[in-house]
C-alpha positions in Angstrom: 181.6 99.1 56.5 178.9 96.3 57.5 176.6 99.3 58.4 176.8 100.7 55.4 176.2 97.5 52.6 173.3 97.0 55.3 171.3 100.0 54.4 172.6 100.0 50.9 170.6 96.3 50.7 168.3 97.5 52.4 167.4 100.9 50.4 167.7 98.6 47.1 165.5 96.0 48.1 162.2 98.3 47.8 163.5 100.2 44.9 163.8 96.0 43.3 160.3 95.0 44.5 159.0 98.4 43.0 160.8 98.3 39.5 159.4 93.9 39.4 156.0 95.1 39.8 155.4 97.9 37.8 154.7 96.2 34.5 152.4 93.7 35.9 150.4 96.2 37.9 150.2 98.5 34.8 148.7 95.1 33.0 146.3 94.6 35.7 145.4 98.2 35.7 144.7 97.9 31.9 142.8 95.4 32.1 140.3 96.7 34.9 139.0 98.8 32.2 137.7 95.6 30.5 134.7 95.1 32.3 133.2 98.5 32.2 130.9 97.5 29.9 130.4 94.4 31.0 126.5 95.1 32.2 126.0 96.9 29.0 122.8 95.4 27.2 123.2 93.7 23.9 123.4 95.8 21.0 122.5 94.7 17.4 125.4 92.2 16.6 124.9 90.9 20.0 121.4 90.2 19.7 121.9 88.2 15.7 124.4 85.9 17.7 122.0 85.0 20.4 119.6 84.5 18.0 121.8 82.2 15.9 121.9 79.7 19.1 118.4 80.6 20.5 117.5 77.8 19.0 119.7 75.3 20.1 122.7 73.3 18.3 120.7 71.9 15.5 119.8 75.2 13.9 123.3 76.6 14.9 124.6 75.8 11.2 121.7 76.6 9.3 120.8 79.7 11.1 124.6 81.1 10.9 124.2 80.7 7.1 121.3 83.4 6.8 123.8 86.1 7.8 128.0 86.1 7.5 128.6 84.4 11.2 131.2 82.9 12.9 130.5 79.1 13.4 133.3 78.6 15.6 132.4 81.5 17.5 128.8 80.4 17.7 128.9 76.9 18.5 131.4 78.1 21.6 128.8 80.7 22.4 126.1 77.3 22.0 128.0 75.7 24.7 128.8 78.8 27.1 124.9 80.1 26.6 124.1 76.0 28.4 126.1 76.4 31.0 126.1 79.8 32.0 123.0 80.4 30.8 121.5 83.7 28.5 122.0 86.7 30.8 123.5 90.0 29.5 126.9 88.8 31.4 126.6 85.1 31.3 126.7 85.7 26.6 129.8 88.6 27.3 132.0 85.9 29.3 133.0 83.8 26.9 134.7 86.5 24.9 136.7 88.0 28.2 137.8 84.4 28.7 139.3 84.4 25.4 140.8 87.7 25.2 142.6 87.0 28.2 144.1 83.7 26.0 144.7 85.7 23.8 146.9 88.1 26.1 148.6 85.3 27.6 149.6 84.2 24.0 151.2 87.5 23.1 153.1 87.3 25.8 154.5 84.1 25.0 154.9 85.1 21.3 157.0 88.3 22.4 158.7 86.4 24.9 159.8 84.4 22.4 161.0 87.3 20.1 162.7 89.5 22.5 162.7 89.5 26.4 160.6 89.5 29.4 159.8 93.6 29.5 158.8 93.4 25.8 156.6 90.9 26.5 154.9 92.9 29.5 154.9 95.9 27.2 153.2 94.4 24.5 150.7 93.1 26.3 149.9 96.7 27.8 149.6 98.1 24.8 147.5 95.3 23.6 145.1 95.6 26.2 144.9 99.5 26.1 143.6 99.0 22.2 140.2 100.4 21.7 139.1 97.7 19.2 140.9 95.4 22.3 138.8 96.7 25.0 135.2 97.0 23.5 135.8 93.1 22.3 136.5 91.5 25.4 132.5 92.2 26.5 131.2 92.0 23.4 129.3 88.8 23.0 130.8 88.5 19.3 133.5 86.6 17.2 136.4 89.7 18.0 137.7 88.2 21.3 137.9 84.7 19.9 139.2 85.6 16.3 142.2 87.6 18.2 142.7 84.5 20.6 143.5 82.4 17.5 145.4 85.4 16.1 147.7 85.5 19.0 148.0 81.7 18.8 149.1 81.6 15.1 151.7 84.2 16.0 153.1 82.5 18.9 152.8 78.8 16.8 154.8 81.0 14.0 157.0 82.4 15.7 158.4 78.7 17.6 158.3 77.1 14.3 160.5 80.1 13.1 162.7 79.3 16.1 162.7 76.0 16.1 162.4 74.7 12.2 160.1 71.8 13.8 158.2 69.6 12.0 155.2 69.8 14.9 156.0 73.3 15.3 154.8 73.7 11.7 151.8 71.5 11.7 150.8 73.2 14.9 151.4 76.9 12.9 149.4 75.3 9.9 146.5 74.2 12.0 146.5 78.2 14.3 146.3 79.8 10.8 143.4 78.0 9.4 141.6 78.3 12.7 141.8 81.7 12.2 139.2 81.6 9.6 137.1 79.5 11.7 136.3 82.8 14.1 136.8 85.9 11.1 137.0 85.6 7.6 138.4 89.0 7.8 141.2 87.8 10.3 142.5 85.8 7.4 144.3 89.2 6.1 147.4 88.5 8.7 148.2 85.4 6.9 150.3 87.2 3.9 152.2 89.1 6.8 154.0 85.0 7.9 154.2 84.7 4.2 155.9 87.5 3.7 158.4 87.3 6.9 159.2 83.7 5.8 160.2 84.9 2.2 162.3 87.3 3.8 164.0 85.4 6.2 163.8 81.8 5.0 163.6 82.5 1.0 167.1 80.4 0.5 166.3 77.7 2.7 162.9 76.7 0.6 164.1 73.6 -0.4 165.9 72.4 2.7 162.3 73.6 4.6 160.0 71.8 1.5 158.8 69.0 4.3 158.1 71.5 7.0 156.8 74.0 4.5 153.9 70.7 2.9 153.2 70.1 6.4 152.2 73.6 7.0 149.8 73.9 3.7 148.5 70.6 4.1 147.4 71.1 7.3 145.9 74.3 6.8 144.1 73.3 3.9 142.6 70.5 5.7 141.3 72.5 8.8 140.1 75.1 6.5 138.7 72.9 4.2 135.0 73.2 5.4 134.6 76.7 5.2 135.2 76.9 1.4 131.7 76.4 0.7 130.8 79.6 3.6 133.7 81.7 2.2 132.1 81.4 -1.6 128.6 82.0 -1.0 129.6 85.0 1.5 131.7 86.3 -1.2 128.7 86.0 -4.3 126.4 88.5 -1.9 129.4 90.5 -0.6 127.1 93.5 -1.3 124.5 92.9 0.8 127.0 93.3 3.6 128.6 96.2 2.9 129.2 99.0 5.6 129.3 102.6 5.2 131.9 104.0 7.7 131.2 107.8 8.1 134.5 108.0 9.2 137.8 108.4 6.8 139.0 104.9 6.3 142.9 106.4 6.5 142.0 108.5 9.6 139.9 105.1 11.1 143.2 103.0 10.3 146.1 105.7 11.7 144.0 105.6 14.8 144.0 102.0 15.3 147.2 101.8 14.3 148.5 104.5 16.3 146.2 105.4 18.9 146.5 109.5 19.9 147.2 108.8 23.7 150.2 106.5 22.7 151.3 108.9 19.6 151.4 111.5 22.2 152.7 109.9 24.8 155.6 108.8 23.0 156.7 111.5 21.1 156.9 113.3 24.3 159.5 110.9 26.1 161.3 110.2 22.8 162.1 113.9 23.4 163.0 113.7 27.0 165.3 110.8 25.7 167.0 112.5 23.4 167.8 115.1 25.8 169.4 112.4 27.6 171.0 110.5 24.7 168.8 107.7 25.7 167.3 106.8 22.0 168.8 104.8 19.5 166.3 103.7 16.6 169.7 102.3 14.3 170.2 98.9 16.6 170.1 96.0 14.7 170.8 93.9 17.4 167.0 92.3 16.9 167.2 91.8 13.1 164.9 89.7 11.9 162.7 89.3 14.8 162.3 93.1 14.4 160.8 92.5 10.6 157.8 90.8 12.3 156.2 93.4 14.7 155.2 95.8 11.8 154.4 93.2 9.5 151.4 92.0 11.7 150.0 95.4 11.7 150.5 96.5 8.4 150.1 94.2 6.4 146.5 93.0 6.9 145.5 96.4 7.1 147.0 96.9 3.5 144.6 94.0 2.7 141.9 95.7 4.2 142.1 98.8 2.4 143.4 96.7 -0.8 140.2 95.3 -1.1 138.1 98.0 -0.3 139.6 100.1 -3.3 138.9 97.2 -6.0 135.6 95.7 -4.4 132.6 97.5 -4.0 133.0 96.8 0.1 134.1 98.9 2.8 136.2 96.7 5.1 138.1 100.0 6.8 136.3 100.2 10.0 137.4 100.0 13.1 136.0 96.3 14.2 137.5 94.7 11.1 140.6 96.8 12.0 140.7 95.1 15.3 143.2 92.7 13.3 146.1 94.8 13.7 145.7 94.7 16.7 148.5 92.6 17.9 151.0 93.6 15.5 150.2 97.8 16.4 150.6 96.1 19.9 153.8 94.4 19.1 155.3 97.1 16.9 154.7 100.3 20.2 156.7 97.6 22.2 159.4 97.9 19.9 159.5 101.4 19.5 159.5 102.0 23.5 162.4 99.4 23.9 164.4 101.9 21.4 164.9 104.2 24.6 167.8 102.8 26.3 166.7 104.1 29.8 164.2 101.8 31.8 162.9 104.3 34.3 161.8 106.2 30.8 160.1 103.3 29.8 158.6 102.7 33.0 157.4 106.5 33.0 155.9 106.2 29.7 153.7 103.0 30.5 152.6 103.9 33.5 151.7 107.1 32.4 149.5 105.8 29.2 147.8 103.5 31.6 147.3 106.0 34.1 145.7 108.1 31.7 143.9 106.0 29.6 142.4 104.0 32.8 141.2 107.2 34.2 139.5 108.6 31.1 137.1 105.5 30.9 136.5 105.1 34.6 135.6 109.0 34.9 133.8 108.7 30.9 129.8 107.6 31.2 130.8 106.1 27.4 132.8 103.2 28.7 130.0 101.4 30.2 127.8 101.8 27.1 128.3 99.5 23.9 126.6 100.0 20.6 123.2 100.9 19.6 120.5 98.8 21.3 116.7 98.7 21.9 116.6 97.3 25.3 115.0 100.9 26.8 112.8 101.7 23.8 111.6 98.3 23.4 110.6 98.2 27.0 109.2 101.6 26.4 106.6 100.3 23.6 106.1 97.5 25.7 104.4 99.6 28.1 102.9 101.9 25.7 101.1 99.0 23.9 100.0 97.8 27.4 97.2 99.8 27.9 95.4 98.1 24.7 96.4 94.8 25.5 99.3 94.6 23.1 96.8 94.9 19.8 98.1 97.6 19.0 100.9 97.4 15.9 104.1 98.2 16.2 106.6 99.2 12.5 110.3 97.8 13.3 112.9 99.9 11.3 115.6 97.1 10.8 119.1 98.1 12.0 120.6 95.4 9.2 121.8 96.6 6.1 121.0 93.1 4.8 117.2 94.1 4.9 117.6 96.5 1.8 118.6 93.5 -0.3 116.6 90.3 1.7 112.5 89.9 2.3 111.0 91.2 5.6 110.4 88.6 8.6 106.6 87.6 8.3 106.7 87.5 12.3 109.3 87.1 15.0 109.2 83.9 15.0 110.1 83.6 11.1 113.4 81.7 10.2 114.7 84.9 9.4 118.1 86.8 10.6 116.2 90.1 10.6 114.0 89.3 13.2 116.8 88.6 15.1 116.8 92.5 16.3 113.4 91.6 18.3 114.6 87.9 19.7 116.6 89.4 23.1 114.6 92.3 23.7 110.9 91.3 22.1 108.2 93.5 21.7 104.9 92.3 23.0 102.9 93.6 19.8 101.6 92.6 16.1 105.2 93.5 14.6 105.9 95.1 10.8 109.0 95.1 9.8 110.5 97.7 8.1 113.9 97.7 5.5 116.5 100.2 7.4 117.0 102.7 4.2 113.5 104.2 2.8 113.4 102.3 -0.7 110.1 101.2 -2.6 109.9 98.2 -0.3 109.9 100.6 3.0 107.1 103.0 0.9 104.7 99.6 0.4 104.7 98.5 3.6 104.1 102.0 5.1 101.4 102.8 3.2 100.2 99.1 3.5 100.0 100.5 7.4 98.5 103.1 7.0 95.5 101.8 4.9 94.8 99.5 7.2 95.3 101.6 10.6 92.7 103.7 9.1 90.6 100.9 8.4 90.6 99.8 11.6 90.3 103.5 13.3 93.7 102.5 15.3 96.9 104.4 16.1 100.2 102.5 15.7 103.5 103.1 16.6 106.9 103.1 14.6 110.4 102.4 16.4 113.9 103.4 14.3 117.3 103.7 14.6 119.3 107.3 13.2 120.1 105.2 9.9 116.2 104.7 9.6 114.8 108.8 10.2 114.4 109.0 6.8 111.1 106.5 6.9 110.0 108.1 10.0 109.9 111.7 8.2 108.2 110.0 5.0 105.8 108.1 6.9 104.8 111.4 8.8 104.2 113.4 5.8 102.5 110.6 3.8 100.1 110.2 6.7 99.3 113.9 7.3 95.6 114.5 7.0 94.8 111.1 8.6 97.0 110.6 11.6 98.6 112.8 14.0 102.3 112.0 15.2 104.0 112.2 18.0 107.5 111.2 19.5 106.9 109.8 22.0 110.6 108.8 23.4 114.3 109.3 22.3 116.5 106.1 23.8 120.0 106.4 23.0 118.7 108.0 19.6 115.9 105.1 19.0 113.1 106.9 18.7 109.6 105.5 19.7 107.0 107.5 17.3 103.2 107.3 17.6 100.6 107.8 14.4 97.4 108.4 16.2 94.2 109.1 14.0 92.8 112.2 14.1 89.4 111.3 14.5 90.3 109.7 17.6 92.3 112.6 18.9 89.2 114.7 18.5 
């Protein structure tokens, strides 16, 4: 009989150890796929922030006022960029360092909620996120605007538990900082207004203390941003997007990422086979009210917005908001199957899939559009005439429809900011990125005076900018000859040559 509880302890001992470390090796897995990208250059967002603290902390402020900026996010970027100094990597840590906070807060925040395998599961989920995973190595706001995100949530979700008083002045200060990283981010805040009204809406007076503490201390943290939040909002225009995408297909997929739909339809339906599923508990109620809340409500904002306001705010990166509650709200779902091997199956099978589609995808270690290769290319094109030869700059800002060109790359001017990281050693025109009557000037302004001169130029531009590239050809037909002369992840390097000189 001894024998036998022996080997029974001993069979179950491995099968313990196994079923401890499965979540946090599925977390670790999903977070591997974090630094892909990590060597990625800079892409256009990337290269405005390290312009913004190029110039060291006085011009910080007044240099994050030419274009909407994070301050918060650029005076930490100030302080990382000193110490670590202005590499590719050295500008992308920063951000990993904070989406890691901001894991480790969603973990508290659904440990707080539910239980310890919630917790794990959220934090998967979290991590898998597209939005997630492109923002821990992006040297942007994202990463830090989430990390306060996850800290609200977690300072919300204590004072919800606890009816502190500190608890709510700490809540009150997590909201506001929110704002500090994202103006956008500030669409989760209806979501704790809206749980508290639901939960708490006959206790207002007995919470009116807690409740001032909370406002007041937002309002005083956020108080310096009201003059940034009211200019930003007079040219809201000039920063408008166009997605390409369907704004309700751009936020279902955020919201409920394929892989995961898939996944977990299929072992609902294994479940059910089992009897396993049981979506009717209300064992949770009103923790459970929380989870979609975060998700859907600030993406209700989002699109709110966009329908009366002539801005598109339903794109993925702005999406990146729902983030936790979409993160929050799968962990809920999954813990609806009452069998913890199928839970186990279905993580480690997202994981396992999602993990291996970025390692074995070329994609994953590329970020957005960037001129590192074609600027190099011009670079040596221009070399051969001692870098007199001029060089038109498409701009890849929508700003530069609405705003006056850069007089030169070292003008006090955001759009030159696409030339600071990866310069071009050449006389530089710059270009608006949409062909307008400005674009036509200064084209044929080139033109004149390339033919004056009996010199060939070259012109560098971005898909958004092809247009000016085919006018620019046709208005110069007679005169120059062109040429494309490279194609870097669809920049193109174009050469006018005239044709005088190519006889």
């Amino acid at each position: 009989m001894a024998t036998a509880t022996a080997v029974a302890t001993g069979v179950e001992k491995p099968v313990s150890i196994l079923d401890k470390l499965t979540y946090p090796v599925a977390l670790v897995a999903s977070l591997s796929i974090w630094f892909l990208a990590i060597k990625a250059p800079l892409w256009l967002d990337e290269t405005l922030a390290y312009w913004q603290v190029s110039g060291g902390f006085a011009k910080v402020w007044s240099r994050s006022a030419l274009m909407p900026s994070s301050i918060g996010y650029l005076y930490t970027l100030w302080a990382a960029k000193s110490i670590l100094g202005s590499s590719e990597i050295a500008l992308k840590i920063p951000s990993t360092c904070a989406m890691l906070g901001a894991v480790y807060f969603l973990f508290r925040a659904a440990r707080e909620l539910f239980d310890l395998e919630f917790a794990f599961l959220s934090c998967i989920f979290f991590c898998l996120e597209y939005n997630v995973v492109f923002a821990a190595t992006d040297a942007r706001p994202y990463a830090f605007a989430l990390l306060a995100s996850n800290l609200a949530i977690f300072a919300f979700v204590r004072w919800m538990t606890r009816l502190q008083l500190h608890e709510a002045i700490l809540f009150g200060a997590a909201a506001a900082g929110i704002l500090y990283f994202h103006y956008l981010f500030g669409s989760i805040l209806p979501a704790f207004a809206i749980y508290y009204l639901a939960v708490r809406h006959r206790s207002i007076k007995t919470d009116a203390r807690q409740l001032a503490a909370v406002l007041a201390t937002f309002t005083v943290v956020a108080l310096p941003l009201i003059f940034r939040i009211v200019s930003l909002y007079q040219s809201k225009v000039t920063h408008a997007v166009q997605e390409l995408r369907h704004p309700v297909l751009t936020a279902l997929n955020t919201l409920a990422p394929m892989q995961t739909l898939i996944g977990f339809i299929a072992i609902v339906f294994l479940a059910a086979l089992v009897r396993k599923v049981n979506f009717t508990g209300r064992d949770y109620f009103p923790a459970i009210l929380l989870c979609p809340l975060l998700a859907l409500v600030p993406a209700g904002v989002l699109f709110g917005v966009s329908a009366v306001a002539p801005v598109h705010l339903v794109i993925p990166r702005y999406l990146t908001v729902v983030a936790p509650g979409s993160a929050l709200t799968w962990a809920l779902l999954t813990s609806r199957i009452e069998s913890r091997l199928l839970r186990q199956i279905f993580c480690v099978g997202l994981v396992g899939f999602t993990v291996f589609e970025c390692f074995s995808s070329p994609l994953s270690r590329q970020h957005e559009l960037n001129f590192k290769q074609a600027h190099a290319f011009v670079n040596a094109n221009v070399a051969q005439d001692e870098g007199r030869i001029p060089v038109l700059i498409s701009s890849a800002f929508i700003e530069s429809d609405f705003e006056p060109m850069p007089a030169d790359r070292s003008s006090e001017n955001a759009l030159a900011s696409q030339v600071s990281y990866y310069p071009v050693n050449a006389p530089l025109i710059f270009l608006p990125m949409d062909l307008n009557d400005e674009a036509m000037r200064i084209g044929k302004q080139t033109v004149m005076d390339a033919l004056q001169h009996h010199q060939r130029f070259l012109a560098v531009a971005a898909p958004t900018s092809y247009q000016t590239i085919d006018w620019l050809t046709a208005y110069s037909r007679g005169a120059f000859t062109t040429e494309l002369l490279g194609e870097f992840n669809e920049i193109v390097v174009v050469e006018f040559r005239p044709i005088a000189e190519s006889n």
